[in-house]
N, C-alpha and C positions, 0 to 999 in steps of 0.2 A: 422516417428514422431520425432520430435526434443526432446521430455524429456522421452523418452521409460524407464521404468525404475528406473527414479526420484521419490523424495519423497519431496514434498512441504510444508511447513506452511505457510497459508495467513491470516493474520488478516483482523479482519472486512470482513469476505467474505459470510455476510448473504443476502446482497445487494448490489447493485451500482456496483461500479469498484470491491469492493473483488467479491462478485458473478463472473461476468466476468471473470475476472481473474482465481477462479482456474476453471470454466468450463474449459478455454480457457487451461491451464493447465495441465488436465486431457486429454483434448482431442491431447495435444500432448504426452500422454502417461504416466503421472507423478498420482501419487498416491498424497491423499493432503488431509492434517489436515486443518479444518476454524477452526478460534474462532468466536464470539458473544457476545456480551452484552446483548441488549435487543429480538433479533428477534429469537426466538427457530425455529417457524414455520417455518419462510422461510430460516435458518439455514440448519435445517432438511430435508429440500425439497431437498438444493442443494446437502447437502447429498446423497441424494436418485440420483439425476441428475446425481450425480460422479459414483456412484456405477453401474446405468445403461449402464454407457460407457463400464462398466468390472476394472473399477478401484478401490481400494481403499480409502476408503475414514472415515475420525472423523469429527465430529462439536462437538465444546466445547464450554464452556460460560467462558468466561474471561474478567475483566476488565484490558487493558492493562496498564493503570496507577500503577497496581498491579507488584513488582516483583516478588512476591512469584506466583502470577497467571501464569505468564510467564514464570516461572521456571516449572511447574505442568503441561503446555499443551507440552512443548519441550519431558520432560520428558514422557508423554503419546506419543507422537509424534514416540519416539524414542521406545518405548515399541512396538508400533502398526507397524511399520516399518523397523524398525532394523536402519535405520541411518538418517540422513536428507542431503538433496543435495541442495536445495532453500528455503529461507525465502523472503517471501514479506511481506513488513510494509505496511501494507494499512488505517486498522483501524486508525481514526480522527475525530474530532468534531470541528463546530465551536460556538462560544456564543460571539456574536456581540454586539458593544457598540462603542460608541467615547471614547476616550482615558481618557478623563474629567469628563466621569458618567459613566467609566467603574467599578467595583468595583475588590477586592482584592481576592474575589472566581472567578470570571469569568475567572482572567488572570492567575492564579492559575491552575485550573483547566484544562483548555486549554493548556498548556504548559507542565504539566502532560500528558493529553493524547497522543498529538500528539509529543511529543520530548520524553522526559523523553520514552513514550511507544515503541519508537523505540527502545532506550536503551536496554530497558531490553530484549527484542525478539532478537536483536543482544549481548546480552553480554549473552543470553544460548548458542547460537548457533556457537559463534566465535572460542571458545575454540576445537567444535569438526570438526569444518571445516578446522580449523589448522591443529589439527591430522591425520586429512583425506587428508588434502592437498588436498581440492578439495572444491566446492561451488561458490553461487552464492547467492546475496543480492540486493533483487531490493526495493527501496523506495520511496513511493508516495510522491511527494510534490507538489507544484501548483507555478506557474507565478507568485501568489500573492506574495510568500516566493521570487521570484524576483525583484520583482517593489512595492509591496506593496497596500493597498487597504484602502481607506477611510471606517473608522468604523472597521476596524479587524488589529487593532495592536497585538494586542494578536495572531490571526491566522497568520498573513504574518510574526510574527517574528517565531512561529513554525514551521514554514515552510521554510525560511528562514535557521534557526538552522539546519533544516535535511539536506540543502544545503551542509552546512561546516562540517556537520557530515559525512554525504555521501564520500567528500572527501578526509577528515582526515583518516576514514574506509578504505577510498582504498588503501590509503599509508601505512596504516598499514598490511594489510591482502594480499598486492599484492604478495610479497615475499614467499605465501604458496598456489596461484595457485586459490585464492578469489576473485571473482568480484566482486564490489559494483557498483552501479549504481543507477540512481534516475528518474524518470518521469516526469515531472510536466503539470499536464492535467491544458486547460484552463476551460469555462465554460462547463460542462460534464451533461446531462442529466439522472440524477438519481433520486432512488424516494425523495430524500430530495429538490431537486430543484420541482420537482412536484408537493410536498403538498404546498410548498409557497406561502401565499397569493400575494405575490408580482413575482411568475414567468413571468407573461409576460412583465415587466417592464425590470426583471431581463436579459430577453432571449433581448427583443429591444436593451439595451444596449450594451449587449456585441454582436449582430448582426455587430453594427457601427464597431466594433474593428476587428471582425472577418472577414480577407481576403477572406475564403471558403465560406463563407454567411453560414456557418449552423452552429448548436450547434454540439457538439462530442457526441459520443455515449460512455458505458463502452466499449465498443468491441473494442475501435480504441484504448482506452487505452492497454486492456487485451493483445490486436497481440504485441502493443511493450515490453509489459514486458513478455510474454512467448519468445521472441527474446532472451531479455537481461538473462534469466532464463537460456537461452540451450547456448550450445559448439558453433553456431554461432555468439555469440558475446564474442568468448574468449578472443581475446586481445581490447577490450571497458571495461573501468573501469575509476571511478573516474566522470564520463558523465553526467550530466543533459539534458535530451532528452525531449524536449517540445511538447507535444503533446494537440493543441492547437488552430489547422487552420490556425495558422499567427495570431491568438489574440494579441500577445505578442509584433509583430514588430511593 
């Protein structure tokens, strides 16, 4: 098992890609703290899924825009585990508009969660990953944060952000044995694409763009960031790894 051993924090791992992820996690052997905002139930479940493996496992309710939250789930983290070896930034939202009727909470808000919230999950964690001279930092981001996307300025410059963050991070954390590294799934089959009235508009579309002809799953996500999480991707850092089908080209 590649993370025998480890102890993970994944946000947003109540659904979609965090769910995958720390299953995917756990089942190479890592022990793993989610957070949540709103989904307790299916928080809880994955809970239960982790702990079935023989691993340990927390789900906590945090808003990552919070830094005292982020500070409080590390800290339980650290309580329940004794150290931490991986963070993944998962948790994100988006609240769509054109740029011209988008309003001053939406872009607000969104910028908070998805940047700013990485911040804080990496400014608990950096300090002790230094000490330990040892870690691993894996970051969701999306294509869109590379090309950008009609109607989500707010999302593609979040994402975006976590670009220059990711690699800024790596230059600094490289020198104490820290990988950072980043993802960026194209269209991904999660339950937020599911409820949408407009999914199969959604799925047509980016069918055209997608080389593989199919949508991604969390799982094609989860294998590469449990890669990026273990000792086999020791010397990768600083990387933006597309995970995407050829969406992108």
């Amino acid at each position: 098992m590649l993370l025998e051993g480890k102890n993970a924090i994944v946000t947003g791992g109540s659904q979609g890609i965090g769910t995958a992820a720390s299953m995917e996690l756990a089942r190479e052997g890592a022990n793993v703290c989610l957070t949540y905002r709103t989904h307790e139930e299916e928080a809880l479940r994955v809970k239960e899924d982790i702990l079935a493996l023989g691993r340990e496992a927390i789900a906590l309710p945090c808003d990552i825009a919070s830094f005292a939250d982020a500070e409080g789930v590390v800290q339980a983290a650290l309580d329940k585990f004794g150290r931490i070896d991986v963070l993944v930034n998962n948790a994100g939202m988006n609240w769509d508009g054109v740029s011209w009727k988008m309003s001053e909470e939406q872009w607000d808000r969104v910028i908070e969660v998805n940047l700013k919230g990485y911040f804080n999950f990496t400014r608990q964690v950096a300090p002790l990953f230094k000490e330990q001279n040892s870690g691993k930092i894996v970051n969701v981001t999306s294509i869109n944060g590379m090309r950008g996307k009609f109607g989500q300025t707010n999302y593609s410059a979040s994402k975006a952000g976590i670009i220059g963050f990711t690699k800024a991070l790596a230059k600094e954390l490289g020198a104490f044995n820290v990988n950072v590294n980043a993802v960026a799934p194209g269209l991904i089959e999660t339950p937020m694409l599911a409820s949408s009235d407009a999914r199969d508009k959604i799925v047509g579309m980016a069918l055209n763009e997608i080389v593989l002809k199919r949508v991604g799953s969390p799982e094609d996500l989860a294998n590469v960031i449990a890669f990026l999480a273990s000792e086999k991707a020791r010397h990768v850092t600083g990387e933006v790894i597309k995970v995407d089908g050829g969406q992108y080209i």
